[in-house]
Structure formats: structure tokens, C-alpha cells
FIDREN-756772 format. One record per atom (N, C-alpha, C, O): residue in three letters; x, y, z. Coordinates in pm, 1 decimal, padded with zeros to 6 digits. Layout:
# FIDREN-756772
REC  code      east     north        up
REC   ALA         X         Y         Z
...
***
This chain:
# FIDREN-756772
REC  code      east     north        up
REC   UNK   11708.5   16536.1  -03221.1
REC   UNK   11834.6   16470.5  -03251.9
REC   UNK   11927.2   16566.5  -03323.7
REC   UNK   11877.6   16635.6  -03412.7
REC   UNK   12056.1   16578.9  -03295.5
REC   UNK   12158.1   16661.0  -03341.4
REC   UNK   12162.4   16661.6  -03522.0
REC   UNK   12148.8   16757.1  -03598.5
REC   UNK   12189.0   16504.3  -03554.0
REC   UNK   12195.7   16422.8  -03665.2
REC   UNK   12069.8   16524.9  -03772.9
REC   UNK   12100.7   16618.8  -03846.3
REC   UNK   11903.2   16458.8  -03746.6
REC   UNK   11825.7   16550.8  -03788.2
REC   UNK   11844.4   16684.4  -03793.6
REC   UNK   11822.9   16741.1  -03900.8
REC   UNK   11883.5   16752.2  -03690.3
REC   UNK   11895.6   16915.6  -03761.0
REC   UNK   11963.7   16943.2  -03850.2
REC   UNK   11944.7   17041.2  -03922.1
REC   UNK   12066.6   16852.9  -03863.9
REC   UNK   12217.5   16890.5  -03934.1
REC   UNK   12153.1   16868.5  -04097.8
REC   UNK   12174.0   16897.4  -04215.6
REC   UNK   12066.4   16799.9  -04012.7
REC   UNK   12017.8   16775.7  -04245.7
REC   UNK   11861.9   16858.0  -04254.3
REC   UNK   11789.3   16845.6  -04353.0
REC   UNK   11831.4   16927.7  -04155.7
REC   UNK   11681.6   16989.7  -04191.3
REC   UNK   11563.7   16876.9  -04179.9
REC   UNK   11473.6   16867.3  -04263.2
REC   UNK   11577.3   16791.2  -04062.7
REC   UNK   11461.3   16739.0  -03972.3
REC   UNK   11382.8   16694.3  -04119.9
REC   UNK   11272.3   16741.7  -04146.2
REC   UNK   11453.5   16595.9  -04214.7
REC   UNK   11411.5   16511.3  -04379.6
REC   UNK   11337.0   16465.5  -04283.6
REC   UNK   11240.1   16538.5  -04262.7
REC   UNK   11344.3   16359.0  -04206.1
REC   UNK   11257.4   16213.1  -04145.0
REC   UNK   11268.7   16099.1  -04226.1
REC   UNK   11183.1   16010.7  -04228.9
REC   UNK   11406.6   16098.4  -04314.4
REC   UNK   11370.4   16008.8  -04416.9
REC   UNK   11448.2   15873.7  -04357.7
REC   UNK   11485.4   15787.7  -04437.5
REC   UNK   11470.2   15859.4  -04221.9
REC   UNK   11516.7   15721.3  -04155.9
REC   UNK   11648.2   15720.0  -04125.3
REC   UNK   11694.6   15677.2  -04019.6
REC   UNK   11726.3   15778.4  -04240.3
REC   UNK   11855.5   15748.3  -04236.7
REC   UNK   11894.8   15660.7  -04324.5
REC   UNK   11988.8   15694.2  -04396.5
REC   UNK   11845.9   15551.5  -04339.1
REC   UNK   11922.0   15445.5  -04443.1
REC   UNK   11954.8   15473.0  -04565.0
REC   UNK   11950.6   15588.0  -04608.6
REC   UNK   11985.6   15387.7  -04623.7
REC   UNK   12084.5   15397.3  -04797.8
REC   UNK   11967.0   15458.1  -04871.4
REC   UNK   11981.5   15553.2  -04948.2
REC   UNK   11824.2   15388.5  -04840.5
REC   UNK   11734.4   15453.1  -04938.5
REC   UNK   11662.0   15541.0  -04894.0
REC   UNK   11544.2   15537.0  -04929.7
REC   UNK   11705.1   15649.1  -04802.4
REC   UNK   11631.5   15771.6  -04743.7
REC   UNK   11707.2   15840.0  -04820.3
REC   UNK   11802.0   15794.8  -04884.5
REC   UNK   11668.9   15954.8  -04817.8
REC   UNK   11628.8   16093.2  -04897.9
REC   UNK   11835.0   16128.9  -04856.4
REC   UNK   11901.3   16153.8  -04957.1
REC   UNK   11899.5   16128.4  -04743.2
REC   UNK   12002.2   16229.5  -04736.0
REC   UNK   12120.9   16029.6  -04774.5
REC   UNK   12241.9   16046.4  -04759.9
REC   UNK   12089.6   15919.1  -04804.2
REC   UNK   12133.4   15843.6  -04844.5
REC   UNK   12233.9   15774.4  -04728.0
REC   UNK   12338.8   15717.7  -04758.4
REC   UNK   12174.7   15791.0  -04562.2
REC   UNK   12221.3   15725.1  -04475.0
REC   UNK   12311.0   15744.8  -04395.7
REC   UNK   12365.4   15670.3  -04314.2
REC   UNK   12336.5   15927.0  -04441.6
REC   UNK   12397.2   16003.7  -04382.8
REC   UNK   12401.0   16091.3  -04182.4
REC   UNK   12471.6   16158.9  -04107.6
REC   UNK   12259.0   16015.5  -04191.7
REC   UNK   12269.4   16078.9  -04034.6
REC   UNK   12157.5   15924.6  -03983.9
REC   UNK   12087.5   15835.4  -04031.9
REC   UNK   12214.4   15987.4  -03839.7
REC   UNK   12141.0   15872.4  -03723.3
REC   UNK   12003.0   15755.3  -03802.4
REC   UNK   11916.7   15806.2  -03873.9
REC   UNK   12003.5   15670.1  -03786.8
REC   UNK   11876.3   15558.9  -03776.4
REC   UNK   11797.6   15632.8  -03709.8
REC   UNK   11841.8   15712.2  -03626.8
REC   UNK   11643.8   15617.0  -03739.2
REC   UNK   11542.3   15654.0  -03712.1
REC   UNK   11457.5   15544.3  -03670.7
REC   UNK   11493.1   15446.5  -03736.5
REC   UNK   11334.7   15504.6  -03570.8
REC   UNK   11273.5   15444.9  -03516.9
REC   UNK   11155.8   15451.7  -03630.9
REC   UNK   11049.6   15432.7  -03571.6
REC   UNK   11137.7   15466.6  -03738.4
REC   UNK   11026.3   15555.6  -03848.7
REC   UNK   10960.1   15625.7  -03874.7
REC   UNK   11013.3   15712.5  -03805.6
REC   UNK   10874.0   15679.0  -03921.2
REC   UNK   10866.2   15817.1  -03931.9
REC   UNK   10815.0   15881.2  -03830.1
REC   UNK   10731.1   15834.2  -03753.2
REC   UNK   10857.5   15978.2  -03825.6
REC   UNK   10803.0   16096.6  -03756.2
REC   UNK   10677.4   16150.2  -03739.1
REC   UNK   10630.4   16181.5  -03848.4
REC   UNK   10581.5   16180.9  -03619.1
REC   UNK   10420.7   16180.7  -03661.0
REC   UNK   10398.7   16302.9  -03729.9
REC   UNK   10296.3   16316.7  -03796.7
REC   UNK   10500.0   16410.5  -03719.2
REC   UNK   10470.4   16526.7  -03779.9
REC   UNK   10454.3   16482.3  -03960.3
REC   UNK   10386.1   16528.7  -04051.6
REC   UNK   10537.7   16389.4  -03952.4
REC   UNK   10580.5   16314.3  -04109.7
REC   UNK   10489.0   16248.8  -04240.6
REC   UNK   10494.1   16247.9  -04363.6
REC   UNK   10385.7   16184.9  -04109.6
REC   UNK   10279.6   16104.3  -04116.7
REC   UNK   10136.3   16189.7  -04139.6
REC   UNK   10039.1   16162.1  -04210.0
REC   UNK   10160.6   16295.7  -04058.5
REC   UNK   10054.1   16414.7  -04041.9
REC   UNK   10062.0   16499.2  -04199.5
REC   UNK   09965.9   16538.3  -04265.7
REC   UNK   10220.1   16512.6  -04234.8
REC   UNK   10182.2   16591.3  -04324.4
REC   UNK   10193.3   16539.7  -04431.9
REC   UNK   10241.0   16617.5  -04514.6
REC   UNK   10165.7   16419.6  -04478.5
REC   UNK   10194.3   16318.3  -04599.0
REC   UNK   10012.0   16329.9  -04588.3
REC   UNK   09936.6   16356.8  -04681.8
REC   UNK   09978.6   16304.3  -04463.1
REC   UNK   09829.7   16269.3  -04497.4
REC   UNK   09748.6   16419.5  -04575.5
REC   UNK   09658.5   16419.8  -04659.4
REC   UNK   09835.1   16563.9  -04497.3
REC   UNK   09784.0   16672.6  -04594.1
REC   UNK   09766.6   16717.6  -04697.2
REC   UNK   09684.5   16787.0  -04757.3
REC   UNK   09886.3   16651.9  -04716.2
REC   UNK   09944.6   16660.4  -04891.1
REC   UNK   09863.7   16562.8  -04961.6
REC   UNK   09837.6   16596.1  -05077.2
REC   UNK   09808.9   16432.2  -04916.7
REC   UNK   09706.7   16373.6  -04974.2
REC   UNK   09588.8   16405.4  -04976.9
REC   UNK   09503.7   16338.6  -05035.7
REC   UNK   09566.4   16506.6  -04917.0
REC   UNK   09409.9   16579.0  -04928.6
REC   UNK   09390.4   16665.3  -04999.3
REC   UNK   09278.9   16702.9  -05035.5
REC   UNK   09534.5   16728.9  -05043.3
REC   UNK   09567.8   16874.0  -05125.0
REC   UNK   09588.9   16782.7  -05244.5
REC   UNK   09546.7   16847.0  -05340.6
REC   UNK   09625.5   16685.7  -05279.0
REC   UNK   09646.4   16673.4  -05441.6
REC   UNK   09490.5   16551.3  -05420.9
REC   UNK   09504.7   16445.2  -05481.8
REC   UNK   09409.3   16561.0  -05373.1
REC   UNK   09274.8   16476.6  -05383.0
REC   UNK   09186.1   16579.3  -05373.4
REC   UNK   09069.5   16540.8  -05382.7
REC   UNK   09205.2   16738.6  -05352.7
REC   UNK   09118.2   16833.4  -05358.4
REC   UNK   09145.2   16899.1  -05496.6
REC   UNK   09054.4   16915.2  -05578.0
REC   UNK   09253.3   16930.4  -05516.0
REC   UNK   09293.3   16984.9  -05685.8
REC   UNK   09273.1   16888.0  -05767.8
REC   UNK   09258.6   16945.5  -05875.7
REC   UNK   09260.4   16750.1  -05789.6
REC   UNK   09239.9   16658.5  -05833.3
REC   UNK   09081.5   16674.8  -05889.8
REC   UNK   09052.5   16668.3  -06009.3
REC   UNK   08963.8   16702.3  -05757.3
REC   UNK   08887.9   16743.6  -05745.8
REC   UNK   08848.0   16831.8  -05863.0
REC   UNK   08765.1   16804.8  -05949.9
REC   UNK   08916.2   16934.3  -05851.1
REC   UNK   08896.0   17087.0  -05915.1
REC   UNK   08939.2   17061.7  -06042.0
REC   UNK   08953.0   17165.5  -06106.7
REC   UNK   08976.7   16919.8  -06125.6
REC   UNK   09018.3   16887.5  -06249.4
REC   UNK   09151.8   16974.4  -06285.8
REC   UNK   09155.9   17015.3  -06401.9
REC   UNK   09236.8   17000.1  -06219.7
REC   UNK   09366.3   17068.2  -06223.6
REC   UNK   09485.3   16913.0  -06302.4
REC   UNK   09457.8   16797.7  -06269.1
REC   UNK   09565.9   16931.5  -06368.1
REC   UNK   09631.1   16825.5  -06461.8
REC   UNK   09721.6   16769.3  -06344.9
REC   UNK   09792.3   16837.5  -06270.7
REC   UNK   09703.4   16607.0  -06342.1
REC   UNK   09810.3   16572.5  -06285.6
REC   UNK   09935.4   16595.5  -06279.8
REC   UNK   09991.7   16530.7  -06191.6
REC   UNK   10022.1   16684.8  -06359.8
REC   UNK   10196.5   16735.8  -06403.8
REC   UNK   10165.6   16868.8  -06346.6
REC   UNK   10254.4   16919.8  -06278.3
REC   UNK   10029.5   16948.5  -06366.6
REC   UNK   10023.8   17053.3  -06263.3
REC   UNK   10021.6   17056.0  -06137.1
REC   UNK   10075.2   17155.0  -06087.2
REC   UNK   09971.2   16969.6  -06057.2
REC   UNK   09964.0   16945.5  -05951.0
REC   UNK   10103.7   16859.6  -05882.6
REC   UNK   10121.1   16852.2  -05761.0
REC   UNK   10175.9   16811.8  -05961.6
REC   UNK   10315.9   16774.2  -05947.5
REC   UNK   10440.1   16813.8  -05976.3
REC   UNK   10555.5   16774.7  -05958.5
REC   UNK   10378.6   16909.8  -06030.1
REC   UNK   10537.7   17031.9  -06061.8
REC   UNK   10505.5   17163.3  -05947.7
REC   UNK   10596.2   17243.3  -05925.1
REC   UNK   10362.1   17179.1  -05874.9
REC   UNK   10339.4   17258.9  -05731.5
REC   UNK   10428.2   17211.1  -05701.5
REC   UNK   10537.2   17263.5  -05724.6
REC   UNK   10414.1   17061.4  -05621.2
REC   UNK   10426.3   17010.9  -05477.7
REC   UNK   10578.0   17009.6  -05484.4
REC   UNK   10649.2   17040.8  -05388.9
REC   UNK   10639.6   16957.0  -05648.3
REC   UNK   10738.7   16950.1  -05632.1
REC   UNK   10851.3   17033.5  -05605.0
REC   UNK   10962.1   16989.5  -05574.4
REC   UNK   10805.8   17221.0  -05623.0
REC   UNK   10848.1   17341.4  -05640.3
REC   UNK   10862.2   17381.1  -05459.5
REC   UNK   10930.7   17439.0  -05375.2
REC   UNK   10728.2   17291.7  -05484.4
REC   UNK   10689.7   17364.9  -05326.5
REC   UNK   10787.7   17285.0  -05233.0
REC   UNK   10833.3   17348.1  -05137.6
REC   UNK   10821.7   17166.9  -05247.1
REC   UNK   10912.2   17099.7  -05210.0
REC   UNK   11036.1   17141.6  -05195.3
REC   UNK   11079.7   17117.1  -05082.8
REC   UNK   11093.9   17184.0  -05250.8
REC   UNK   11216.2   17194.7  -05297.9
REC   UNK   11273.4   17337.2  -05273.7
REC   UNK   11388.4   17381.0  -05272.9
REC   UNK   11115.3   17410.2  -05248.4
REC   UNK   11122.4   17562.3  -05178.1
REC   UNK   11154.0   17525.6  -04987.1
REC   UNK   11205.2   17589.1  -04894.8
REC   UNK   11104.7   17421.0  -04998.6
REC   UNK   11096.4   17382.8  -04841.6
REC   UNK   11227.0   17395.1  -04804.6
REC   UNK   11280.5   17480.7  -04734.3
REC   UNK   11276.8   17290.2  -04865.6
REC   UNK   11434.0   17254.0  -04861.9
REC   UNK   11517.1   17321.0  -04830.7
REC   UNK   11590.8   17313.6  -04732.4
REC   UNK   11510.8   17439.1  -04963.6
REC   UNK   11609.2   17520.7  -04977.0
REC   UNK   11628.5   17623.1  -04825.1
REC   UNK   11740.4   17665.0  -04795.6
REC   UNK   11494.0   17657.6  -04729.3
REC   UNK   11494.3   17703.4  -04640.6
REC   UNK   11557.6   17657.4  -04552.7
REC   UNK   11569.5   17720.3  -04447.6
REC   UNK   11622.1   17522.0  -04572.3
REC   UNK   11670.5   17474.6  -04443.3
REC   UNK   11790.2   17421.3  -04446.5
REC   UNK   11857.4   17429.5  -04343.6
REC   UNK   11854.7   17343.8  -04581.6
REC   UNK   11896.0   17294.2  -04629.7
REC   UNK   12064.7   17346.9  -04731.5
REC   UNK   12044.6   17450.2  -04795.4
REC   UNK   12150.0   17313.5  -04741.4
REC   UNK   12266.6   17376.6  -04821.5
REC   UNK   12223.8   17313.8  -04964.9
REC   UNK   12175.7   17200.8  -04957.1
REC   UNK   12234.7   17372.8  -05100.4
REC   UNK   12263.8   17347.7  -05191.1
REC   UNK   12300.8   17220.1  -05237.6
REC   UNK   12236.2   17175.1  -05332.3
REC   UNK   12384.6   17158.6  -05193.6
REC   UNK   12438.7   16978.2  -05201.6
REC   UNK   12372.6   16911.1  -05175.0
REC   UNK   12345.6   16807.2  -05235.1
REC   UNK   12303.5   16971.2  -05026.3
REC   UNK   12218.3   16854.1  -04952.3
REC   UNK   12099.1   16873.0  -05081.6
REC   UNK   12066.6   16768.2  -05137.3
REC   UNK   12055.4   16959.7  -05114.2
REC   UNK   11935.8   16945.2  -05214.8
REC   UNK   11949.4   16816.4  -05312.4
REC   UNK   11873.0   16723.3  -05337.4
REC   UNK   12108.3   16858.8  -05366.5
REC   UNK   12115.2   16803.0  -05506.3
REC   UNK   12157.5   16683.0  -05476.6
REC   UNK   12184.3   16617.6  -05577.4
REC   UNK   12179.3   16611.2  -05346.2
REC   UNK   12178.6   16490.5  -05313.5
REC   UNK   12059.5   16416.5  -05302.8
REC   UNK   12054.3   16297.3  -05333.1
REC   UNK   11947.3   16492.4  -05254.1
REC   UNK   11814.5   16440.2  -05219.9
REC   UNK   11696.5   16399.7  -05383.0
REC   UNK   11601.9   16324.0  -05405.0
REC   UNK   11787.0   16516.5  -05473.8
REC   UNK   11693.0   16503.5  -05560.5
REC   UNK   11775.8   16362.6  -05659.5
REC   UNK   11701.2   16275.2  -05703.6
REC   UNK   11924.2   16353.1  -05685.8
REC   UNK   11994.4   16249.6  -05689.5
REC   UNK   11918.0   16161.1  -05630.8
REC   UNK   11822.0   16147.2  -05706.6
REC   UNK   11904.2   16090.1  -05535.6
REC   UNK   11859.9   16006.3  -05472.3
REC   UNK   11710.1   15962.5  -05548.3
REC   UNK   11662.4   15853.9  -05581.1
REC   UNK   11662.6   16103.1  -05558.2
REC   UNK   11520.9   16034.0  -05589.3
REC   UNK   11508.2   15981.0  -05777.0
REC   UNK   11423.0   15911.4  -05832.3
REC   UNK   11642.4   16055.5  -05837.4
REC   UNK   11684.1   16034.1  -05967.0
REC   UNK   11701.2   15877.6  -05980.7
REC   UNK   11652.9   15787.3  -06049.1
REC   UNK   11792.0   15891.6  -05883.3
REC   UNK   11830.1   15683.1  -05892.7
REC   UNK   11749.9   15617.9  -05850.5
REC   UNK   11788.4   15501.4  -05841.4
REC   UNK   11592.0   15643.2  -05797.9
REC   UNK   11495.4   15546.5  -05766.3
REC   UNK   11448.7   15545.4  -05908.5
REC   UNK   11427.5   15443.5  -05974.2
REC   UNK   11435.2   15667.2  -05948.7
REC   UNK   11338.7   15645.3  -06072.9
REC   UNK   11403.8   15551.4  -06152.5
REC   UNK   11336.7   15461.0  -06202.4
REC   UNK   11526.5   15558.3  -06173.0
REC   UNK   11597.4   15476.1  -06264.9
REC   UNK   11635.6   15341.2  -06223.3
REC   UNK   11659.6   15242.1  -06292.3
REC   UNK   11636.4   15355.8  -06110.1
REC   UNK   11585.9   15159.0  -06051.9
REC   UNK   11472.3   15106.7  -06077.0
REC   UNK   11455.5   14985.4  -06064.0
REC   UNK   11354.6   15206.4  -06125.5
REC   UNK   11244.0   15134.4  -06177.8
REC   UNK   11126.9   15104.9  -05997.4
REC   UNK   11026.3   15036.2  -05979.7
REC   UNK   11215.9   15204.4  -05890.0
REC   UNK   11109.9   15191.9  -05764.3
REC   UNK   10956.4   15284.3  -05765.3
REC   UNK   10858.4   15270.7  -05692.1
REC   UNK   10978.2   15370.0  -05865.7
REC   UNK   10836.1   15454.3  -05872.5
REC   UNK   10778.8   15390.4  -05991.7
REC   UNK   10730.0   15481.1  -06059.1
REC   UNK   10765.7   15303.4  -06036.1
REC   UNK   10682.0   15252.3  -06190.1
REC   UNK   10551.8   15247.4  -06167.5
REC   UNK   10527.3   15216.3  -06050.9
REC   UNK   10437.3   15270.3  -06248.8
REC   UNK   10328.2   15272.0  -06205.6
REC   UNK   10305.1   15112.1  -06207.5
REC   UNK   10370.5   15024.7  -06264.3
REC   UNK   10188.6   15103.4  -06125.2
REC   UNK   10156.6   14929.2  -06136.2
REC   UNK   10103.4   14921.0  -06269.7
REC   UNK   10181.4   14851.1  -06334.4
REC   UNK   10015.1   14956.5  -06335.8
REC   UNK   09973.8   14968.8  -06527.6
REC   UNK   10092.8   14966.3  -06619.1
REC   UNK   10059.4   14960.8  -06737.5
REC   UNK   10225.4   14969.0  -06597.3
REC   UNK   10310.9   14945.2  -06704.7
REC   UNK   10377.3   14895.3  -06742.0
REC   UNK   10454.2   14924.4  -06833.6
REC   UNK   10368.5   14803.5  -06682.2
REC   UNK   10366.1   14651.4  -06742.5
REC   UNK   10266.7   14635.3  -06837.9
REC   UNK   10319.4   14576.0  -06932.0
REC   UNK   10156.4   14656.3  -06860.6
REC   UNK   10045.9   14589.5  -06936.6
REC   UNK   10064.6   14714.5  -07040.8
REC   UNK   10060.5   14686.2  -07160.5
REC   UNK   10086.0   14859.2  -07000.4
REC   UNK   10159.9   14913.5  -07128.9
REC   UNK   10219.4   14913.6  -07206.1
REC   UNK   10192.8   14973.4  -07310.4
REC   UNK   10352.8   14828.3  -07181.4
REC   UNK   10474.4   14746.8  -07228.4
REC   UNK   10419.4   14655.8  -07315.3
REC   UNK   10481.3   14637.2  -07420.0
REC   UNK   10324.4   14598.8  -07298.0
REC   UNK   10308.6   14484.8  -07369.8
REC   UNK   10174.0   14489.2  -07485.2
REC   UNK   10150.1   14391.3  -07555.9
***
């Protein structure tokens, strides 16, 4: 799709709450390459996990490594839109762990 290249093939759907904020074509959902490599990345932070490596270590990698991805493909804006995006989930309260609630209280 034209749409996907123009933003570096995210897969994030397109809609308001995808990654480039609904900026290119609707997507049919994810992508199997998408699916394939979500499941890798779950084997890589369940193998360092493994190896007793700190959860903030293993999430400041992926997230570096992430963001190294990006930058390969990606303009500057589009980054700081994607990471925006994921700023205003946090602050909508969409990543909360399920335990904090009972922390809270």
C-alpha cells in the first residue's frame, strides 16, 4: 500500500488510536509479519526475563531498539508523533497494570 510506505510499513491500522494517529489508509489488521514479530519480541523479553535481566532493562532495549527502527525509516515528526501517541495512552490510563488498583488502595 502507498499509504504504509509513506509512514514506514507501522501496521498500526490507521485509526485515531494507531501509532501514526489515523493518518494513512484503514487496515484489514495486523499484518502477519506484525503478528510474527510481536510473537519474537515475546520470546526475547521471556528469554532475558529468564536470564534475571531487570524489567526497565529489558524495556529501555526494546524501547531504544525501537525507536532505532524507526528512525531508519521514518522522518523525525513521524517519530515524535508516534511516541506522542503512546504519551497520551499512558496518560489516558490505557497501559495501567491490572494490580493498581489494589495498589491504590
Amino acid at each position: 500500500m502507498a499509504d504504509e510506505e509513506e509512514h514506514g510499513g507501522c501496521g498500526c491500522g490507521g485509526g485515531e488510536g494507531g501509532c501514526c494517529g489515523g493518518e494513512h489508509a484503514e487496515e484489514e489488521g495486523p499484518p502477519a509479519d506484525l503478528s510474527h514479530a510481536g510473537a519474537v519480541v515475546d520470546k526475547a523479553i521471556e528469554y532475558m526475563s529468564g536470564q534475571n535481566i531487570s524489567a526497565m532493562a529489558i524495556a529501555s532495549a526494546l524501547l531504544g531498539g525501537a525507536i532505532g527502527m524507526l528512525a531508519q525509516t521514518l522522518e523525525d515528526e513521524a517519530i515524535i508523533r508516534v511516541l506522542e501517541n503512546a504519551i497520551a495512552s499512558i496518560r489516558a490510563g490505557e497501559l495501567n497494570r491490572p494490580d493498581s488498583a489494589a495498589d491504590a488502595g
